[in-house]
VEXFIDO-716335 format. One record per residue (C-alpha): residue number from 1; x negated, y negated, z negated. Coordinates in nm, 2 decimals, decimal comma. Layout:
residues N
kolmi:c1:c2:c3
NUM:X:Y:Z
...
END
This chain:
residues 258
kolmi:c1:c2:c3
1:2,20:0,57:-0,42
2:1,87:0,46:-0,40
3:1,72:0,15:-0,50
4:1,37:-0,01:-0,47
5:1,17:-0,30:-0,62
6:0,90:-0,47:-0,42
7:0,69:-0,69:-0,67
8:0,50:-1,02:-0,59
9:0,11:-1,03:-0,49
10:0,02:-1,15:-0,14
11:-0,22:-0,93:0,02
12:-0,16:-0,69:-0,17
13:0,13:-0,63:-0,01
14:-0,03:-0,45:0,25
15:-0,03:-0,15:-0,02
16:0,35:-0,14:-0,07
17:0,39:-0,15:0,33
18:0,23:0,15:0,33
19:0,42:0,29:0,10
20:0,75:0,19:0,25
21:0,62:0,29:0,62
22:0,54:0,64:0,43
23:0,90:0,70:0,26
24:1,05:0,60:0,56
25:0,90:0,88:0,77
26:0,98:1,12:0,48
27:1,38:1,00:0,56
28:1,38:0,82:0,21
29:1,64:0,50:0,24
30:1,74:0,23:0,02
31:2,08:0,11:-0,03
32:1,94:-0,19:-0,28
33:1,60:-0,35:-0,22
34:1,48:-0,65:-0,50
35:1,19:-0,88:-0,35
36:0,94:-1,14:-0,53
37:0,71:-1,31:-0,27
38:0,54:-1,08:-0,03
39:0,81:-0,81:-0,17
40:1,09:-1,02:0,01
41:0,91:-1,04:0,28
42:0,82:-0,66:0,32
43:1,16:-0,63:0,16
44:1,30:-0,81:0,49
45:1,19:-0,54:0,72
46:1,37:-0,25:0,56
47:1,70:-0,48:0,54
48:1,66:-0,54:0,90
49:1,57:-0,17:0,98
50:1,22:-0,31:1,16
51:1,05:-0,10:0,90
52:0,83:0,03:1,22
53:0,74:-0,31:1,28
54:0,59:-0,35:0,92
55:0,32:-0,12:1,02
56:0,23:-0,38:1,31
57:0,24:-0,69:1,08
58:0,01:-0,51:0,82
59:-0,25:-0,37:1,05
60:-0,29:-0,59:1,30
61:-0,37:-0,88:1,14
62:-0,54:-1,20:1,31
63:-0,90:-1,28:1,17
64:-0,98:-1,52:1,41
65:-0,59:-1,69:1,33
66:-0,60:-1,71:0,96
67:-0,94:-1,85:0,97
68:-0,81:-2,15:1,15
69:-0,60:-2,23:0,92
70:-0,64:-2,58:0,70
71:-0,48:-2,59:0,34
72:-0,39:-2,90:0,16
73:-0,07:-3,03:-0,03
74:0,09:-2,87:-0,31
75:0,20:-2,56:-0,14
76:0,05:-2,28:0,04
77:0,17:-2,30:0,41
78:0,36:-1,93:0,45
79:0,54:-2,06:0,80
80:0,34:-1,78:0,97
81:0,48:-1,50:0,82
82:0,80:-1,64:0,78
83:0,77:-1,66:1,15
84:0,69:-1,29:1,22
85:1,06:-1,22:1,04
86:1,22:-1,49:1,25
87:1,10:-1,23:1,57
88:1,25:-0,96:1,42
89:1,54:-0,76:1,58
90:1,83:-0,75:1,45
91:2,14:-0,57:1,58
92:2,21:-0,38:1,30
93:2,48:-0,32:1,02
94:2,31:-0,46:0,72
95:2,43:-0,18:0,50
96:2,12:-0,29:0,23
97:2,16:-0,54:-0,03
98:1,87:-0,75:-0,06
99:1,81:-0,94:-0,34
100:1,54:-1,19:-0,36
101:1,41:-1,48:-0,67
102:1,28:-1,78:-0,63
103:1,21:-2,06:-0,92
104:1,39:-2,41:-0,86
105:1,20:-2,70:-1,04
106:1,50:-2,95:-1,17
107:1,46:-3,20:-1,44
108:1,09:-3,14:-1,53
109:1,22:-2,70:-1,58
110:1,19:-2,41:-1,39
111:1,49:-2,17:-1,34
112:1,50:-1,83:-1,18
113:1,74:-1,81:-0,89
114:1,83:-1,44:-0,78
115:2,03:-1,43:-0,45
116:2,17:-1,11:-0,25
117:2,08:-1,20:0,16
118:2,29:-0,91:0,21
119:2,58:-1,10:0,48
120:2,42:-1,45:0,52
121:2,31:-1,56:0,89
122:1,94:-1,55:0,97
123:1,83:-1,93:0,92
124:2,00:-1,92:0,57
125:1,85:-1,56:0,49
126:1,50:-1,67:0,57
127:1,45:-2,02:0,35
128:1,55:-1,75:0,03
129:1,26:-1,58:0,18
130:1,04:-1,88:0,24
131:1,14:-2,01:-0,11
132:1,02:-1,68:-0,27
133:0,67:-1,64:-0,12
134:0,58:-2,03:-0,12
135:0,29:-2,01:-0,36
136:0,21:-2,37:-0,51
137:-0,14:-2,53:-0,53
138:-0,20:-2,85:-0,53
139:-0,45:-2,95:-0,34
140:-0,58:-3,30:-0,27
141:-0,88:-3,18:-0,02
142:-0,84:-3,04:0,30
143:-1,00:-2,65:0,31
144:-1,04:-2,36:0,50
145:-0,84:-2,07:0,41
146:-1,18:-1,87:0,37
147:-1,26:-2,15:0,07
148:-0,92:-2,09:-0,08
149:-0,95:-1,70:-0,10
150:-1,26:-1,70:-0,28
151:-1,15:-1,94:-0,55
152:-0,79:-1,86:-0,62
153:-0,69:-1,72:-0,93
154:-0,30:-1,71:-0,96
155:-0,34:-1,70:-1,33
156:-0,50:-2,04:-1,38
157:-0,29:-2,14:-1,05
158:0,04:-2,10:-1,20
159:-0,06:-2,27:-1,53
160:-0,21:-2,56:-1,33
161:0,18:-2,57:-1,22
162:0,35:-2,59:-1,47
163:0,15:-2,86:-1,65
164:0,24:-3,06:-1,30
165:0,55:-2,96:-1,35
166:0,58:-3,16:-1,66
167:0,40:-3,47:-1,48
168:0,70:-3,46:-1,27
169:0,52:-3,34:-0,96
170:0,71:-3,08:-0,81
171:1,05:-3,20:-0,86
172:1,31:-3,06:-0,62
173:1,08:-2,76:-0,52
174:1,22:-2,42:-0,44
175:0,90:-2,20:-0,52
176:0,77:-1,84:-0,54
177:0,97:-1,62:-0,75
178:0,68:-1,49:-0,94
179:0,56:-1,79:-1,12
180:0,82:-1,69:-1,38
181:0,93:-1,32:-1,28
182:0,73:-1,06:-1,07
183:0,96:-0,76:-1,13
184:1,33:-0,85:-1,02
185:1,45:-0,55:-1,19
186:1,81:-0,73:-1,32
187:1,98:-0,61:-0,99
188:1,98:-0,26:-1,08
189:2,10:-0,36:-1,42
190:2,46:-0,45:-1,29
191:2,42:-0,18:-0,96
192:2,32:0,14:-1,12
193:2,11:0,38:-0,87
194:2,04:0,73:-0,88
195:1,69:0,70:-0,84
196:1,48:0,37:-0,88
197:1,18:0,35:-0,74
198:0,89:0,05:-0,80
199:0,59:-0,04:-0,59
200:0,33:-0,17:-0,83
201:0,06:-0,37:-0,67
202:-0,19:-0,36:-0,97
203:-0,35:-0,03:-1,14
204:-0,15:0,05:-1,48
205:0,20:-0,07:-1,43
206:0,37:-0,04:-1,72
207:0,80:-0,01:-1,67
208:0,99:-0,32:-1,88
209:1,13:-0,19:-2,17
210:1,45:-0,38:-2,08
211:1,50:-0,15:-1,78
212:1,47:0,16:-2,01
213:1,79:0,07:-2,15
214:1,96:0,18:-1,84
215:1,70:0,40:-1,70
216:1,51:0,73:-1,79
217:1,17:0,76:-1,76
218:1,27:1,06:-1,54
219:1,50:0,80:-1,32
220:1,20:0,59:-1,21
221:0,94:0,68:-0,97
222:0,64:0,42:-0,99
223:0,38:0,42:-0,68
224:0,10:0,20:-0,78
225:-0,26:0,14:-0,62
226:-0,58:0,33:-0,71
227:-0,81:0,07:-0,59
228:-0,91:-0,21:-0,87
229:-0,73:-0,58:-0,73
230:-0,91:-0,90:-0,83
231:-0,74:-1,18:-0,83
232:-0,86:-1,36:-0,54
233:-0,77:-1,05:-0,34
234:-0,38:-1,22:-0,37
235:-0,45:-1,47:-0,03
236:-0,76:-1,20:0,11
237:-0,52:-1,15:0,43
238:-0,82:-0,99:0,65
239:-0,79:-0,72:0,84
240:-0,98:-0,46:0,73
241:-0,87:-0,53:0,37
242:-0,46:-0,55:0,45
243:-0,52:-0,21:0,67
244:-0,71:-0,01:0,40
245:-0,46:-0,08:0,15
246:-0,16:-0,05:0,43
247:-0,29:0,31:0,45
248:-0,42:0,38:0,07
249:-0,04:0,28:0,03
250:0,08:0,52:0,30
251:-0,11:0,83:0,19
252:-0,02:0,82:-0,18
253:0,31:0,89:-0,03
254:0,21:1,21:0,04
255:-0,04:1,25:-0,23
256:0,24:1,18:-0,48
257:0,43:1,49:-0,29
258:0,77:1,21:-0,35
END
């Protein structure tokens, strides 16, 4: 069996697409896939078996769309991608397990919520999905998505959050899963695989030491980005930046010899 884990980071997903797109032509399959964010979402096309579509989403991305785009309230409007899933094919046997977090907000607390998609119908399947890549902001200003980019910072975003948490301000929310854990690694915990392998969107991954309690070192295969992310680069979803790291992604595949 082999599993994978698709961490959180936005655009930067395009670099773990790649890398997907890349094991799937080398005949490499998952039986159990673990998404935060953008890794559910990419994590949705290998459950589905579109992984061939992922190239699509990844490369082909709309300029002249995202630029359009308006953001104010407290959350960061992800209906567009959720909508590119809700295209997908899917007459298939759903033989992956898929297993996504979000955070629920409840009394003035955040809790971790980890849910295997794996059997549910598609409209229930997708609001996990929405709830893990919903990135919070808070904003009281209309502005472009251009304006956003250049000052977000999901570091001072997140602790922004929670301080409005405590005010009360995001009671009831279901939220992205990596506000309070970007590695959903506990999966593989209670459903051992012969080879685990993680997609790291930052340079210098280092493995949990939790995991190495069930793992070897020799039992994880880490693929991680060469190129140096900032953290603005987490909502940079332009073309030319999502298809440079879509293929950076794809040809440490090979340069890995995995």
């Amino acid at each position: 069996m082999l599993g994978v884990c698709l961490p959180g980071g936005g655009a930067k997903g395009a670099f773990a697409a790649g890398v997907i797109y890349g094991l799937y032509e080398k005949g490499i399959k998952f039986d159990i896939v673990t998404g935060t964010s953008i890794g559910s979402i990419n994590g949705y096309f290998i459950y589905t078996e579109n992984v061939r579509k992922l190239k699509e989403l990844w490369i082909n991305i709309d300029d002249d769309e995202m630029a359009k785009q308006k953001i104010c309230g407290k959350v960061v409007d992800n209906s567009q991608l959720i909508n590119n899933l809700n295209n997908l094919d899917e007459n298939i046997q759903y033989n992956t397990d898929l297993y996504v977090n979000y955070v629920n907000v409840k009394d003035n607390k955040l809790r971790e919520i980890v849910t295997n998609i794996k059997g549910y119908n598609k409209q229930l399947a997708l609001s996990y999905i929405k709830y893990s890549s919903l990135l919070p902001c808070n904003i009281n200003e209309e502005v472009s998505f251009e304006q956003l980019i250049n000052t977000f910072d999901s570091k001072e975003v997140f602790d922004t959050f929670k301080q409005d948490v405590l005010n009360g301000e995001y009671e009831g929310y279901n939220l992205d899963g990596g506000i309070l854990n970007n590695n959903l690694l506990s999966p593989f915990i209670y459903k051992k695989v012969n080879k685990l392998f993680i997609i790291a969107l930052r340079k210098g991954y280092v493995i949990p030491e939790y995991i190495l309690d069930y793992y070897t070192k020799e039992d994880i295969v880490v693929i991680e980005p060469d190129t140096d992310m900032k953290p603005s680069d987490t909502l940079k979803f332009e073309k030319e930046f999502c298809k440079d790291l879509f293929y950076e992604g794809y040809k440490k595949v090979f340069l890995q010899k995995i």
